[in-house]
N, C-alpha and C positions, 0 to 999 in steps of 0.2 A: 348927431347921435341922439339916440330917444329910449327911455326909458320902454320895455316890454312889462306891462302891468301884467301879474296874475291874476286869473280866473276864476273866481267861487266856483268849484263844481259838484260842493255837497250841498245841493240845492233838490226840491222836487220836482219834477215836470219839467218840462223845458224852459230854459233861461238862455238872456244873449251873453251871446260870448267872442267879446270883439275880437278881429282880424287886424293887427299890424303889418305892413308891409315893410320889410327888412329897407337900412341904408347900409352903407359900408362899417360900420359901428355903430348895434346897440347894445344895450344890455339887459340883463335881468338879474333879478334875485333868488337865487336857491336857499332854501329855509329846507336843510337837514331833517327837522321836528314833522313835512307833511312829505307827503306822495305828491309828486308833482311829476307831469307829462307835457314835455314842450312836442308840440306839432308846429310841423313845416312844409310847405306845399307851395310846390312851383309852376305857377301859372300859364309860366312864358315860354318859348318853342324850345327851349335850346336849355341844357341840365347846367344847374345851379350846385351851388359848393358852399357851406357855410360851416365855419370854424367856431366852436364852444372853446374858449378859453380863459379857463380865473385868472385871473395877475399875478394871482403869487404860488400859483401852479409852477412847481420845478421837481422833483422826482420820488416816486414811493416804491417802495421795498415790498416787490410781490415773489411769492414761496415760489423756490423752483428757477427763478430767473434770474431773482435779483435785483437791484437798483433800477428803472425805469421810467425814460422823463416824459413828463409830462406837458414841459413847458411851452411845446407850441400849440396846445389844443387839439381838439379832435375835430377834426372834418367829419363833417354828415354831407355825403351827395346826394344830392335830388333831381332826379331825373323830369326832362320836361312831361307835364302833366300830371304827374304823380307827389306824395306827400309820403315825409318820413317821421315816424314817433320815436322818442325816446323818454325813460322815464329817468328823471335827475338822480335819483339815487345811484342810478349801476353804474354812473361816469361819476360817481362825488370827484374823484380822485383831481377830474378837471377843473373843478369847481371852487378852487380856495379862493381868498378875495374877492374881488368885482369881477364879474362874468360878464365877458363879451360877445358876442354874437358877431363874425365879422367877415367882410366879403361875399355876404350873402344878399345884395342888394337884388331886390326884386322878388326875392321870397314873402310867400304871408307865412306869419307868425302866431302860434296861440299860447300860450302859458296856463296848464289847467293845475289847478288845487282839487288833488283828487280824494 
C-alpha cells in the first residue's frame, strides 16, 4: 500500500507532476479546505476498475431518497487506454476517514491541488 502524494497545481508554467501506478491498496488524502482532481488512466489492453472508499464512510441522508450507503465506495471504471477525472469534492460523501483507492492495480494515478 502506498501513499498517493498530491500535486501543487497552483503553480505557473508547466511543473512535474508525478505518475503513481496503482497496487491493490493505496491511499490518499482529501483536504475539504482545496479543489482537488484525482486523474486515473489505464494504460494496459483490457478496462480497469478502481474503488474510492473512506473507512468510515457508512450512509448519508440525500432529499428525495433518503438514507443511502455509502459504505462500499464508488467504483470509477476505466476503460483500456482511456483516463477518468473526478473532482473530490462532488464524492465528499465517500470520503470520511482514510481514503482507499482499491483494486485498481495497474492504473496510473495523479492527485492535483487545484
Amino acid at each position: 500500500m502506498a501513499a498517493i502524494a498530491s500535486i501543487n497545481a497552483k503553480q505557473n508554467g508547466a511543473f512535474a507532476a508525478a505518475i503513481s501506478t496503482l497496487t491493490a491498496d493505496d491511499t490518499i488524502t482529501f483536504n475539504p479546505g482545496k479543489k482537488q482532481l484525482l486523474v486515473l488512466t489505464n494504460t494496459t489492453g483490457g478496462a480497469l476498475t478502481a474503488t474510492v472508499d473512506g473507512a468510515d464512510g457508512t450512509t448519508v441522508s440525500v432529499p428525495g431518497l433518503g438514507n443511502v450507503s455509502v459504505a462500499a465506495g464508488l467504483a470509477i471504471a476505466v476503460p483500456a487506454g482511456e483516463s477518468r477525472a473526478v473532482v473530490l469534492s462532488t464524492i465528499s460523501a465517500y470520503l470520511k476517514g482514510v481514503v482507499h483507492l482499491l483494486g485498481g492495480t495497474g492504473l496510473k494515478a495523479q492527485l492535483f491541488d487545484l
